[in-house]
C-alpha positions as CSV (number, residue, x, y, z in Angstrom):
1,X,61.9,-72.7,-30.6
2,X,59.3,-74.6,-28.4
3,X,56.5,-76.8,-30.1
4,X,53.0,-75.1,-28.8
5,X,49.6,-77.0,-28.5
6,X,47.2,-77.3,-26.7
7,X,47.6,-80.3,-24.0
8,X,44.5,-81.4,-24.2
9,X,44.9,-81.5,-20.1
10,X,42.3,-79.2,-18.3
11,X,42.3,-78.5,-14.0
12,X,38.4,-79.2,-12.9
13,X,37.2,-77.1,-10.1
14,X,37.9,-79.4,-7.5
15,X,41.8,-79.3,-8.5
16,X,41.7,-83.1,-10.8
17,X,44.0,-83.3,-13.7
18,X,41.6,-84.6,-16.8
19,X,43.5,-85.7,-20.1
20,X,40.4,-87.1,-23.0
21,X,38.1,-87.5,-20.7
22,X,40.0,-89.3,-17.9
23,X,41.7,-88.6,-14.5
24,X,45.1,-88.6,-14.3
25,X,45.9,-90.3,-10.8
26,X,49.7,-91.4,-11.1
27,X,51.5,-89.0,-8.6
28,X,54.7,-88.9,-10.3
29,X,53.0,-88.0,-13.5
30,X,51.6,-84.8,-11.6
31,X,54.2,-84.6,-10.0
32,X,56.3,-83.9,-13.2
33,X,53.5,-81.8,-14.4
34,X,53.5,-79.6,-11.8
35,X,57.5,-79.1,-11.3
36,X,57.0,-78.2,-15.0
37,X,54.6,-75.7,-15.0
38,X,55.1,-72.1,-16.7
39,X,53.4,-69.4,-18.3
40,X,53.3,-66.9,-20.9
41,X,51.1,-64.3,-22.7
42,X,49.1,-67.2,-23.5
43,X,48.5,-69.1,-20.3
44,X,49.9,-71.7,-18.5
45,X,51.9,-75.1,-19.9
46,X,53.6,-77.6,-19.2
47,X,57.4,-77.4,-20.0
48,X,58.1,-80.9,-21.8
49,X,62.1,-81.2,-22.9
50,X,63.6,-84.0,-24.4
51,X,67.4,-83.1,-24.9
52,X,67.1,-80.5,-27.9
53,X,63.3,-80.4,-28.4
54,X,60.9,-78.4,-26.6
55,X,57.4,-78.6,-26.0
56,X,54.6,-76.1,-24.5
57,X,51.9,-78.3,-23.9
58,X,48.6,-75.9,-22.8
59,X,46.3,-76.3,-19.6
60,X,42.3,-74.9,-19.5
61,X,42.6,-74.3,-16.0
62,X,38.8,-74.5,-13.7
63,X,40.7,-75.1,-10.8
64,X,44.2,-75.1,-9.0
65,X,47.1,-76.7,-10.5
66,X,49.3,-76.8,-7.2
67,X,49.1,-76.8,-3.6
68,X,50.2,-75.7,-0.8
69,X,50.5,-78.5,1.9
70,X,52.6,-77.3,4.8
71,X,53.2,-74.1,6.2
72,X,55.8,-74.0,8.8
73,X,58.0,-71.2,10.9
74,X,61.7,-71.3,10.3
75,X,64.5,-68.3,11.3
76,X,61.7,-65.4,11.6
77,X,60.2,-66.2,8.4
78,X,57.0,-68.4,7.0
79,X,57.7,-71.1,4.5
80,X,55.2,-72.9,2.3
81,X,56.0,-76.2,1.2
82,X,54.6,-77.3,-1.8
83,X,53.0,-81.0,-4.0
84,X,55.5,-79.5,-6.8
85,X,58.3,-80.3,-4.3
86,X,59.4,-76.3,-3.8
87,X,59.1,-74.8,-0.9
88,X,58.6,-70.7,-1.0
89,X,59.4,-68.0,1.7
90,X,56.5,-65.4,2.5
91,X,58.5,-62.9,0.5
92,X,58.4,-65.3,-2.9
93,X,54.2,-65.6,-2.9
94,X,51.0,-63.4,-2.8
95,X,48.3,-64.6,-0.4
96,X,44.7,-63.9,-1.4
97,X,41.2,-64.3,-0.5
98,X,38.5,-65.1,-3.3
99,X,34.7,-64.0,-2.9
100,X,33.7,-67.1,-1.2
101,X,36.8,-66.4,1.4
102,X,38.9,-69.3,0.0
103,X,42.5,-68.7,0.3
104,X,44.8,-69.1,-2.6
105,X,48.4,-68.3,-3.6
106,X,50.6,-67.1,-6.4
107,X,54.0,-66.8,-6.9
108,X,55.6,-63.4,-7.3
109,X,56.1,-63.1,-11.2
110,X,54.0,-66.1,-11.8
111,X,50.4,-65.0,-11.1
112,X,49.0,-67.4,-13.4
113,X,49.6,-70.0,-11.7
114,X,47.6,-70.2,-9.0
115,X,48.3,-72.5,-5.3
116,X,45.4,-74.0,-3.1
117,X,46.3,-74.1,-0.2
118,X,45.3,-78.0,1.0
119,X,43.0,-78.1,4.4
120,X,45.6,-78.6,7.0
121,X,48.1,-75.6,5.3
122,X,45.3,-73.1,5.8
123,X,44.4,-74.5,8.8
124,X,47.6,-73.7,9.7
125,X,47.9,-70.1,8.2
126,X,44.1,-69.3,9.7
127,X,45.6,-69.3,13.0
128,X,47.9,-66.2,11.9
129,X,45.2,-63.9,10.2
130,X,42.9,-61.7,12.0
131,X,39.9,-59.7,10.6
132,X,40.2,-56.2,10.7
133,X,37.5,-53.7,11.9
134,X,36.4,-52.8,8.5
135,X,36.1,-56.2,7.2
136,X,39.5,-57.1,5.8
137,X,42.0,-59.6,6.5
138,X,45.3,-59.5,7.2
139,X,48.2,-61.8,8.3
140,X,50.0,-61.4,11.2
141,X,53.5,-62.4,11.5
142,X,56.6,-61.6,13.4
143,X,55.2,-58.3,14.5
144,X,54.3,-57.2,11.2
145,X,50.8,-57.2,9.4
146,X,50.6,-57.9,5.7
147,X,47.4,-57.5,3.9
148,X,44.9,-60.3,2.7
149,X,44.3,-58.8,-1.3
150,X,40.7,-59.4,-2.0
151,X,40.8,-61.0,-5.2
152,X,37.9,-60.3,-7.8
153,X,37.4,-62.1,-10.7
154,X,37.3,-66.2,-11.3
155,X,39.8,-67.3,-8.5
């Protein structure tokens, strides 16, 4: 059985990792963080094993944990390459749009962790969605046309 707290690590709204107060700046420290991330019924956490022992350390989260860097065109399908090193297929993620038309991401079956995409990934998705005549969005790709959800709520 995993070891719960909370991490004492919270997200701020413009996507920095804070621990007591301070900025957490060494990349392969995020970058463990964010290979490691899961969630639960109680949020999301930080997956910390050390050979038997587990540990579930929780985030606050104001902003995005992860982002999506590169989006590229491969065998008929659009990949997303992420800071967590993974890169998903379109058929893996949800795209959304928040009120203030900011795109985001999600993971299908992990939609509490939440991607950014970073300014030259959604410059490079923007040139693939069109706005539709009654307001929507929607991303065209390979013929087909996938909905933009409309997310409400704090994303």
């Amino acid at each position: 059985m995993a070891r719960e707290f909370d991490s004492e690590i919270y997200i701020t709204a413009d996507d920095k990792w804070i621990f007591r107060g301070n900025e957490i700046i060494q990349e392969d420290i995020l970058s463990y963080f964010r290979k490691n991330l899961k969630q639960d019924e109680r949020g999301v956490y930080i997956d910390n094993k050390f050979g038997e022992l587990e540990e579930h350390g929780y985030l606050t989260l104001y902003g995005f944990p992860v982002h999506i860097t590169y989006v590229s065109e491969e065998g008929g399908t659009l990949f997303f390459s992420t800071d967590a090193d993974r890169t998903l297929g379109l058929d893996d993620i949800s795209i959304q749009m928040n009120s203030e038309g900011q795109l985001f991401a999600h993971e299908m079956g992990r939609e509490k962790i939440l991607y950014r995409f970073s300014r030259s990934a959604g410059g490079q998705l923007a040139e693939r969605i069109d706005e539709t005549e009654d307001g929507s969005f929607v991303l065209k790709f390979n013929g087909e046309e996938e909905t933009i959800i409309q997310a409400t709520g704090s994303s």
